[in-house]
C-alpha positions as a printed Julia matrix, in Angstrom:
73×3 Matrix{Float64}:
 106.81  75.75  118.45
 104.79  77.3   115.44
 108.01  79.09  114.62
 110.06  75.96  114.83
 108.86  74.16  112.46
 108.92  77.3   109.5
 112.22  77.96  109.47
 111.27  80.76  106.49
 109.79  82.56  109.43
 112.81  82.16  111.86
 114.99  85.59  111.01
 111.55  87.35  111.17
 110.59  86.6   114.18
 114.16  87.09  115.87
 114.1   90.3   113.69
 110.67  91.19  115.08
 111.63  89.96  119.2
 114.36  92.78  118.98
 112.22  95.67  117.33
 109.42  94.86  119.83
 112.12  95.03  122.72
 112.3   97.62  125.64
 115.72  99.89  124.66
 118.72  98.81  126.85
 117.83  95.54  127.18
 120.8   94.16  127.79
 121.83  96.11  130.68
 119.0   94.47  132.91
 118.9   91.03  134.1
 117.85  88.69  132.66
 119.9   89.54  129.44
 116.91  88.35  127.05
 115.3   91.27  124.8
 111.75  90.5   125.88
 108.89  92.75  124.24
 108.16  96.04  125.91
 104.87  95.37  127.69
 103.51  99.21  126.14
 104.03  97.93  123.08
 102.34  94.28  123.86
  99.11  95.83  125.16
  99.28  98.21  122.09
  99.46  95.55  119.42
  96.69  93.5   121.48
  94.51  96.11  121.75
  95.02  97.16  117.81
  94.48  93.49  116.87
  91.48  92.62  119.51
  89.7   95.54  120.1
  90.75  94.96  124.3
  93.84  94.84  126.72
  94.83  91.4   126.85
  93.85  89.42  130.73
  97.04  88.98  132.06
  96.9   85.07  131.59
  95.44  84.79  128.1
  98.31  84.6   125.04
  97.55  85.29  121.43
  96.53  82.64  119.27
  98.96  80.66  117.5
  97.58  81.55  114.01
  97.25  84.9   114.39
 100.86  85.43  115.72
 102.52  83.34  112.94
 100.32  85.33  110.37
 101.6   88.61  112.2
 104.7   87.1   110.98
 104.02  86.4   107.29
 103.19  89.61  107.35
 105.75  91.07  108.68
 108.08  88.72  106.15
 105.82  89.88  102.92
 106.83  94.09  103.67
């Protein structure tokens, strides 16, 4: 929803999905590029210090500032 309502930050984070996205994708079910998991736990553990627990998320703020970020370069 944080994305929803900044539609400045809507090609950026589609943009970003797909980067972040296991190759071949779209030859598994379901048909969605999800993020590689490898790369997940990398950015976690570069942003946190840890692994994330497999129920926690990232915070809201940090992942739309990942994105402003991501817009500014």
């Amino acid at each position: 929803m944080a994305v929803v309502v900044r539609p400045w930050l809507w090609f950026v984070a589609v943009r970003t999905l797909f980067r972040m996205s296991a190759p071949g994708w779209y030859r598994h079910r379901p048909f969605w590029p999800r993020p590689d998991p490898a790369v997940l736990r990398f950015r976690f553990e570069t942003a946190y210090g840890t692994a994330p627990e497999p129920a926690r998320a990232p915070r809201v703020v940090d992942f739309v500032a990942y994105l402003e970020w991501c817009r500014d370069r």
